[in-house]
C-alpha positions, -999 to 999 in steps of 0.1 A, spaced: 0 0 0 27 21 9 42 13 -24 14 28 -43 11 59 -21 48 72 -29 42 62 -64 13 84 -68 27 109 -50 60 108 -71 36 109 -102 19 141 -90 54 157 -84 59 149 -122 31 161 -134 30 193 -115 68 197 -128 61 195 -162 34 225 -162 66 249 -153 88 258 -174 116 229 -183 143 220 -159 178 227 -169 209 208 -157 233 234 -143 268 230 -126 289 257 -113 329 255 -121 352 283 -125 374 283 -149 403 304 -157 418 326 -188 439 294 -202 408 271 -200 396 280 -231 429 284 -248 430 263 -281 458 259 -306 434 273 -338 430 310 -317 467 311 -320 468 308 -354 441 333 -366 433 350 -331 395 341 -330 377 319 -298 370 285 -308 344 276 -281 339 241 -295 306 239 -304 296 249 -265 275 285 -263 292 308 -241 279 342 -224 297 365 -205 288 391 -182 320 409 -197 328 402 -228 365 407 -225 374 388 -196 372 352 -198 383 344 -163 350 336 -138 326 315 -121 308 294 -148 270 282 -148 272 254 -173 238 244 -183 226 214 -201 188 219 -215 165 189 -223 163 199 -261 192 210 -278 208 244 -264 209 251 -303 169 256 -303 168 283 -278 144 307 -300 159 343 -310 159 374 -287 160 356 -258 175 362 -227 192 343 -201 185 362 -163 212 352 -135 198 360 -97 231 354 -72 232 364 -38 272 369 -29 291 357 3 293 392 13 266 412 0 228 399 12 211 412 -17 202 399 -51 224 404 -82 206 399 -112 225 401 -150 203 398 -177 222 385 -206 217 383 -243 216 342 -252 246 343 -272 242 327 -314 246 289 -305 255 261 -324 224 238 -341 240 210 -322 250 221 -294 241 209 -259 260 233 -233 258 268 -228 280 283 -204 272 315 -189 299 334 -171 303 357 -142 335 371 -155 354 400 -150 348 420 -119 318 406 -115 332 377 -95 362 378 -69 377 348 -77 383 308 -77 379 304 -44 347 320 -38 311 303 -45 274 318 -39 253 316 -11 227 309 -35 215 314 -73 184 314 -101 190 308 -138 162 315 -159 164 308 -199 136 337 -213 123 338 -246 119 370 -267 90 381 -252 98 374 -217 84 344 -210 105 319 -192 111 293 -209 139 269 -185 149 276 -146 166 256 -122 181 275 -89 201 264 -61 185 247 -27 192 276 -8 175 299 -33 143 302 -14 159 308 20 187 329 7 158 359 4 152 388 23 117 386 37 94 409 27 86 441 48 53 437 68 30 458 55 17 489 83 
């Protein structure tokens, strides 16, 4: 009996799970300057990413903490326009940062998209959030993909009581 209860209960949790947007895979790593060094930029100067789609809060920094996301359909059918919105609560700082990011042009096949806290906008390897939200939007705002981390929730200032 007991059998049948979790089952329907895990069923439920699937069903309700699939009326949100779609679940992404996401891992954080940081990853230096060299780490994306290849032998083709030295010969004609240009970033070979490898297929993978990269985003970086600066552009010109390659150094940073990394989200690396893997979407149930191909990263290469993430529609035009969108957006991908980064919510990170720092070690030091109790409030939200948010970056809202252009979805870089990605690959048809690929399967990864990085998206990089780079620059100043992270202090380093050995630092990691207190908590984070990725959210994947579409042109017109809508989300499309989330995941966040367990402490997302709890990682939130509560709201003011009203007087």
């Amino acid at each position: 009996m007991r059998e049948f209860l979790f089952l329907g209960i895990c069923g439920i949790c699937l069903l309700a799970r699939s009326m949100d947007a779609a679940a992404l895979d996401v891992r954080l790593t940081y990853k230096g300057e060299g780490d994306f060094a290849r032998l083709s930029e030295f010969l004609d100067g240009k970033e070979n990413t490898g297929g993978v789609a990269i985003v970086r809060s600066q552009p010109a920094h390659r150094a940073g903490l990394y989200f690396s996301m893997i979407a149930e359909d191909r990263v290469g059918q993430l529609p035009a326009g969108g957006k991908v919105s980064l919510e990170v609560v720092y070690p030091d700082m109790p409030k939200v940062k948010t970056f809202s990011l252009l979805l870089p042009r990605v690959p048809a096949r690929a399967r990864e998209m990085l998206v990089g806290l780079t620059g100043e906008d992270w202090p380093g390897a050995g630092h990691r959030p207190v908590a984070w939200r990725v959210r994947i939007l579409d042109g017109k705002g809508k989300v499309i993909a989330s995941e966040q981390s367990f402490l997302w929730e709890g990682a939130l200032p509560s709201p003011e009581p009203a007087p």
